[in-house]
Every structure is written in C-alpha cells, then in structure tokens.
N, C-alpha and C positions, 0 to 999 in steps of 0.2 A: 372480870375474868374468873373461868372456875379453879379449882383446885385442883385439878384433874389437868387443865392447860398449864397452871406456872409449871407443874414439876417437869412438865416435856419440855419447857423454853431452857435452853443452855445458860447457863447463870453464869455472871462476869470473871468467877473465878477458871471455872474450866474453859474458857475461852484463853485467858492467860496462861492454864496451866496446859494447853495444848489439847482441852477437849473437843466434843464434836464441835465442829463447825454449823452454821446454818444452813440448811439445804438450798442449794443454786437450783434455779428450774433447767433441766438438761434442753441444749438445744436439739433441734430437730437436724436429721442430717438433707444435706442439701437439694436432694432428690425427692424427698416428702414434700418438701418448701416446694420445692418447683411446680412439683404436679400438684400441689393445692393450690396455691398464689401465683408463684414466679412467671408461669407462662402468660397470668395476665402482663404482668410490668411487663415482657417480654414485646406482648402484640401491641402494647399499647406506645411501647418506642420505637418498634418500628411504622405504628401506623403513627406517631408524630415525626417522625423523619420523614415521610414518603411525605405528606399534606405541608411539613415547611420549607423541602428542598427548594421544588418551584418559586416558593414565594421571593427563599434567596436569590432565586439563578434569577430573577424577572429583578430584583433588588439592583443587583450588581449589573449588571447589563443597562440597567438605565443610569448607575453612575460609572459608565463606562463609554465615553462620547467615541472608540473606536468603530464604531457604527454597524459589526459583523457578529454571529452569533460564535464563529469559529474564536474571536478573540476575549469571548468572555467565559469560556471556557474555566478560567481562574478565577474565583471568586473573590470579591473586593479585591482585586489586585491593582484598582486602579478607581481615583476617586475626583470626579470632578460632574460639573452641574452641565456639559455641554449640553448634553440631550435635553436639558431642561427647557435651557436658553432657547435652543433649534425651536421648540416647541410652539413658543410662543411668540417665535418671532417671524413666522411664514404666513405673507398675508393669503396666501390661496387655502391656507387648511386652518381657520379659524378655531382652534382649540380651543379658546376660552367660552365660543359662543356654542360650540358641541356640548359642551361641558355646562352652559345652564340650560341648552334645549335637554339635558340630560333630566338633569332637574325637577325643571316643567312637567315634565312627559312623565317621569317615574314618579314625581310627590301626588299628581294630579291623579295619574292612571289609580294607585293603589287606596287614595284615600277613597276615588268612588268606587274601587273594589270591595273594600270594605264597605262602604254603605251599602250597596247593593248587594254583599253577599249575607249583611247583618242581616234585613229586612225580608228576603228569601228565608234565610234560616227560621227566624222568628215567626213565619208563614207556613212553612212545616214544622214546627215542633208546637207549636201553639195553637194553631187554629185545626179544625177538621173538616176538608172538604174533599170532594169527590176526584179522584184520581190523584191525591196527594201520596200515596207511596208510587205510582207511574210516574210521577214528574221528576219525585226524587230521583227514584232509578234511571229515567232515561237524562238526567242532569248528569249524574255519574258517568252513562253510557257514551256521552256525547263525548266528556273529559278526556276518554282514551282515545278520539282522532286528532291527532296536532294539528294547530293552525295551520302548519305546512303543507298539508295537503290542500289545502284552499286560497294557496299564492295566489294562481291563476283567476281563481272565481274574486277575491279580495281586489285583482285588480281590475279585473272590466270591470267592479261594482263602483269602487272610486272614479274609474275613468269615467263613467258614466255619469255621476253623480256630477264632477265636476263640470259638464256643460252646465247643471240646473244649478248648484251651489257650490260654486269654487270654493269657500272655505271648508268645506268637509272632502274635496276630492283631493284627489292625488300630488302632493306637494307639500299638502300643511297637517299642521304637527294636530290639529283638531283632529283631521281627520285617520290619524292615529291612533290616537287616543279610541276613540269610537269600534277602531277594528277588536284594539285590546279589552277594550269592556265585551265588545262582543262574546269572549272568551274567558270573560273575568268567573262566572259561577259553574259549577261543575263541583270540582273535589274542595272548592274554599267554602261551598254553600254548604256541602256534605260535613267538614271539617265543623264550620260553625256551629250544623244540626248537631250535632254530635255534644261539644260544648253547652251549645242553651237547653240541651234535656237535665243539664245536669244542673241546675238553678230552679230549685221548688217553685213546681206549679200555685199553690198554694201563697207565694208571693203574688201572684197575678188576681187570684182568687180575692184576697183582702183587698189586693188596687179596686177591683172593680167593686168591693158593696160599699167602699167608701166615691164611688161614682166616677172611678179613671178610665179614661178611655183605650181604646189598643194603643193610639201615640203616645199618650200620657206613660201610660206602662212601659212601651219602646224606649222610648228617649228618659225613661227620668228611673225608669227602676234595672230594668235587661241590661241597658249599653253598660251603664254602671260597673253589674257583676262581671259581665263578659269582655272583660278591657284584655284580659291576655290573651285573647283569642285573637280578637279584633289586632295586636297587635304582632302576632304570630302572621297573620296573611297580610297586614301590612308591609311587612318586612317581604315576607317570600314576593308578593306581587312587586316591592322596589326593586330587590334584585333578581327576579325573571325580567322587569322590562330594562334593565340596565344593562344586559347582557346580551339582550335580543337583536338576533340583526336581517335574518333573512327578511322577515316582513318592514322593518323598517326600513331596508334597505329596497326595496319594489315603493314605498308609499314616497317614501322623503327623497324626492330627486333634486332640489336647490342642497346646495352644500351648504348654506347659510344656517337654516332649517335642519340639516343630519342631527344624529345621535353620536354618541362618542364611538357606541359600537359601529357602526358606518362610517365612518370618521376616519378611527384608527385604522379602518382598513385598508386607506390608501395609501399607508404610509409602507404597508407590504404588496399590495397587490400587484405590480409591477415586478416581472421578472427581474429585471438588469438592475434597477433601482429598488430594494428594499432598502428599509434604512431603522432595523429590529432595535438601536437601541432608544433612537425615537420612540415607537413605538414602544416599548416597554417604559419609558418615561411617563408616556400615557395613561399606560394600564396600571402605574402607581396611583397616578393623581386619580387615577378612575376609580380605585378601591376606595379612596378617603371618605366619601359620603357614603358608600352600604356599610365601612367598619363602622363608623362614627353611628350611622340609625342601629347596626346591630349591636353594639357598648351601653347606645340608650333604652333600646327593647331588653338587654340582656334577661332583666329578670320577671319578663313574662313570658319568655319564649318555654320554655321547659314545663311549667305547669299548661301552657296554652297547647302544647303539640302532646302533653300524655294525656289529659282531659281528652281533649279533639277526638282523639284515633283512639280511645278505647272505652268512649259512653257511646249507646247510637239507638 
C-alpha cells in the first residue's frame, strides 16, 4: 500500500474519537433499480405465477375425489387419493395399459426421430450434392403444414393399407408410429444442420486419410460431439407425441391399444358424465415420464437449442 493511500485511510483513533467515518456506497433510489433490473424480477414472477397456477389447480383437483371442476375451485382444500383409486380401477378404460402404449409409442417414435433426423443432418452438412440447399428448404417448407391437415388422407392410407398388412393399418400402434416418422424431419433435420456445422470439418478430414469411412465417422466421431442436440429433439419429439391426440385418436380405434392422450379423453367427453377430477389424476400420472426424461436431458437442453437456432 502506497503513502499517499495510508494517510486517506481513517486511523483507529479518529474513528473513536468521532472522526470521519468510512464511506457507505449510496443506495440507488427505487426507481433507478426498477427501470434497470426490478422490471425483470417483476416479469419474471409474474411469468412464474401464470406457468405454476395450472400446474396447481390440475394438482389439487386430482387430490380432490369431489369429481367437479366448480368444487375445486379451493386449492388443496381437500386431500385424499379417490381419483387415483377411480383410476385404476375401471376395467373399460385401462389406464395402466394407455400409460405403457404411451411409452412404446413416444420412447420408439423419438429415438427413430433422432436417427433419422441425425443421419439427414449429417447428409446436408457434410456431403455435396446436387439440389442439397432445395431439399433442405423444402424440408423446412413442408414443416409449416401440420399433420392435421392430412387426417383425412392419413386415413384412407391406413385404411387401405390394412387390407394388404394389418399390422401397419388402422388399429395398431406400428402403424402410428410410421404416420409420426412420416413427419419426424422438417425443423429437427434443420435444427440438427445447424448443430453439426458447428463440429470442424477438419475432424472428418483426419477420419478419412487415416481410412474411416462416412459410418465409421457418423457413429464413432459426429453422434459423439452432437449428443445435446440429439437429446434436445429427443425430448421435444417425446413430448409432441405424448400430447398428440387428433391423429392418434383417427389411427388407434381398440381402446386396448389408445394413448393416454385418447384415453383421458373419455373420461370428459360425455356431456352429463364428465368426471375432471379423474381426469386430472391422469394428467398428473401423465406428466411423470416427460418431467423425469426432461430432469435427465436437463443439461443438454440449453446448449443444444442455442447451438441449433443460431449456427446454419
């Protein structure tokens, strides 16, 4: 410390003898704070109020076995497992067996989304052939018509299909699966080009003078770096098809075979007979497996979705 700092430091006598004090940093007045900072904390509890209310009202209503949406109105005012019970104990709406056709359909659907939307990627960013920026663009172009527009065509094609191969027509959960791959690449393929530009070429370059082939490279060097990518549209593909109901509700007509999302829906779809706390019992049990895949993705989601959307 120089000579020129001790003499400015208040020495232990003038502090006892009532000299200067040490300087306090002045606070800001509250109006400053706000319009700098405070409006965030502001948006950001009201936007976590608005995203946990539902989560509670759907909470308490399924531990609320009065079976109306008018009486749950109070939150936790009332706590008991009836709806639970209800649930699983109605042999005509097999919960348990929705709940692993859930499963099936969503671990299945997304892991060959993922391969097939890797291996796409890896085919545009990688290689150079002729109408490779057309394909990507009309990949994208296509993304923006929802399956929904194609109920009708999705089912004469099934219907048809099931005279020649019942297992892929209209009933069985293969034949699901199939509609959703059909729809699997678009913005996941775009998504993942975007991701694999950003993994040096120059890695591929060394694979090959030491004699690797494009698989060799795919599977043993890309899949490697590119895992929070890959696990970024694993997740969004489990929970788009966990949610999805129009199409599965046209393909899967045995109730044996439904999804949860077709499922749960008879438990409202009757005027006279709804019975919402059931259903919200459901749609608890039905969150447990995307929160549980999203808690184990957590920490590749964030680096895989700002990569993705802003290399291309």
């Amino acid at each position: 410390m120089s000579e020129a700092q001790v003499r400015t430091l208040p020495s232990i006598e003038q502090a006892h003898d009532g000299g200067p004090a040490p300087l306090v940093p002045k606070r800001r007045p509250f109006g400053v704070w706000f319009k700098d900072k405070g409006w965030r904390h502001a948006v950001g509890i009201v936007t976590t109020i608005f995203a946990v209310f539902p989560l509670l009202y759907v909470l308490s209503a399924a531990l609320d076995s009065n079976g109306t949406l008018v009486g749950s109105n109070g939150l936790f005012s009332r706590f008991d497992t009836g709806n639970f019970t209800a649930l699983f104990s109605d042999p005509s709406r097999p919960f348990g067996r929705w709940f692993l056709n859930t499963l099936v359909v969503g671990l299945v659907t997304s892991a060959a989304t993922v391969f097939l939307g890797a291996m796409a990627a890896y085919a545009f960013s990688r290689m150079r052939f002729k109408g490779r920026r057309v394909g990507l663009l009309t990949l994208l172009l296509l993304q923006m018509f929802p399956q929904l527009l194609a109920v009708v065509a999705i089912f004469l094609l099934l219907s048809g299909i099931s005279q020649v191969i019942p297992a892929l027509g209209l009933g069985s959960q293969l034949g699901l699966i199939m509609v959703y791959l059909g729809g699997a690449l678009g913005v996941n393929t775009y998504l993942m080009y975007g991701f694999f530009n950003t993994v040096p070429q120059s890695l591929d370059e060394a694979a090959k003078i030491d004699g690797a082939s494009h698989v060799q490279i795919f599977f043993g060097i890309i899949l490697r770096l590119v895992t929070p990518i890959l696990a970024v549209v694993g997740l969004l593909a489990f929970i788009g098809i966990s949610s999805e109901f129009v199409i599965a509700s046209v393909v899967l007509t045995d109730p044996d075979s439904q999804t949860l999302a077709v499922g749960l829906y008879s438990y409202v779809a009757q005027q006279r007979s709804e019975n919402w706390g059931v259903f919200a019992a459901g749609a608890v049990i039905a969150a447990i497996p995307v929160m549980a895949l999203f808690l184990f993705l957590q920490k590749y989601i964030v680096s895989g979705l700002t990569a993705g959307s802003v290399k291309g």
